[in-house]
C-alpha positions as CSV (number, residue, x, y, z in Angstrom):
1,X,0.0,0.0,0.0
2,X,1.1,3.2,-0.8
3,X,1.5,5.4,2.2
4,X,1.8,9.8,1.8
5,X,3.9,12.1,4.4
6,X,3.1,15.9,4.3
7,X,5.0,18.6,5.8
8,X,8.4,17.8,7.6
9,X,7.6,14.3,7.9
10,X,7.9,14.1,3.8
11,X,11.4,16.5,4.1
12,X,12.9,13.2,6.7
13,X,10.7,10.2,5.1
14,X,10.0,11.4,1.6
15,X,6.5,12.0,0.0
16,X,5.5,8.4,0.1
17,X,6.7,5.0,0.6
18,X,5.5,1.9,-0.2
19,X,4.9,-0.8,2.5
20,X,3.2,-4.6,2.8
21,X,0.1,-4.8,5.4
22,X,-1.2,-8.0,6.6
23,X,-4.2,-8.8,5.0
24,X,-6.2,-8.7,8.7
25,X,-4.9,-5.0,8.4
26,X,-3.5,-3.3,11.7
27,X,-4.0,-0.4,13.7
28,X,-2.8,3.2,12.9
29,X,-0.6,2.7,15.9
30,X,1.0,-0.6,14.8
31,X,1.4,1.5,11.7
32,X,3.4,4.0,12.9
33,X,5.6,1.6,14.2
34,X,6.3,-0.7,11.4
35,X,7.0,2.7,9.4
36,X,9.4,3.8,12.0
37,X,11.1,0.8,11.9
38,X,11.5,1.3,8.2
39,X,12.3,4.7,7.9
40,X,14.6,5.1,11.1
41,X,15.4,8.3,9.5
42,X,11.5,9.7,10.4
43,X,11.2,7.6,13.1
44,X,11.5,11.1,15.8
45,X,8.5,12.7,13.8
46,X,6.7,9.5,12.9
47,X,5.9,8.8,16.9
48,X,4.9,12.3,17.6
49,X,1.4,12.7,19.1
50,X,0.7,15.7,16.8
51,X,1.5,14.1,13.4
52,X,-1.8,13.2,12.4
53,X,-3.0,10.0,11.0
54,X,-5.9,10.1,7.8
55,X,-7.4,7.1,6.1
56,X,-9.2,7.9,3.3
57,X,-8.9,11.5,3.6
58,X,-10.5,11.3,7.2
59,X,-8.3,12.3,9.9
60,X,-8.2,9.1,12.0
61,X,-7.6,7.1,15.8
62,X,-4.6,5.4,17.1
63,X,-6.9,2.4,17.3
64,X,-8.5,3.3,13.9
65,X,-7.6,-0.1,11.4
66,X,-6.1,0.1,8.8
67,X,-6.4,-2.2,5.6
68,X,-4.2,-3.0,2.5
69,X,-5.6,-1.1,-0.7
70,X,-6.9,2.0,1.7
71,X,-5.0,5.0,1.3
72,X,-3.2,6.5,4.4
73,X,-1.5,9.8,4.8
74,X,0.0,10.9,7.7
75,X,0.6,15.0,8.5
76,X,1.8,17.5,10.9
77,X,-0.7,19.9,12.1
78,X,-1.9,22.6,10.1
79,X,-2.0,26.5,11.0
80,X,-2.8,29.8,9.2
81,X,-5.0,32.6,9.5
């Protein structure tokens, strides 16, 4: 599945990778730590608690699950008048 960073996260982890799910799916949690396993380079913004998780464009959980062929993007938080 193809995974997107915005922000700073995509200046450490780079716009998007690409990463195997199980088929049962996981959590957005268990997410973040398979990524930051794989991209030790991100792994310091990856865990943050204000680097938001979406799923389908629908800003999600920790314990929101995640499954192969949805689209996930993951993104700092957003300011501006």
């Amino acid at each position: 599945m193809k995974i997107l960073f915005f922000g700073r996260l995509a200046d450490s982890a780079g716009r998007e990778v690409e990463l195997d799910l199980p088929a049962e799916g996981c959590t957005v949690a268990e997410l973040r730590r398979r990524l930051a396993g794989a991209l030790p380079q991100a792994a310091g913004e990856l865990t943050r608690p204000s680097i938001r998780a979406c799923i389908d464009l629908e800003v999600a959980p920790e314990t929101a699950r995640v499954m192969p062929g949805q689209e996930v993007a993951f993104l700092p938080p957003l300011s501006g008048g």
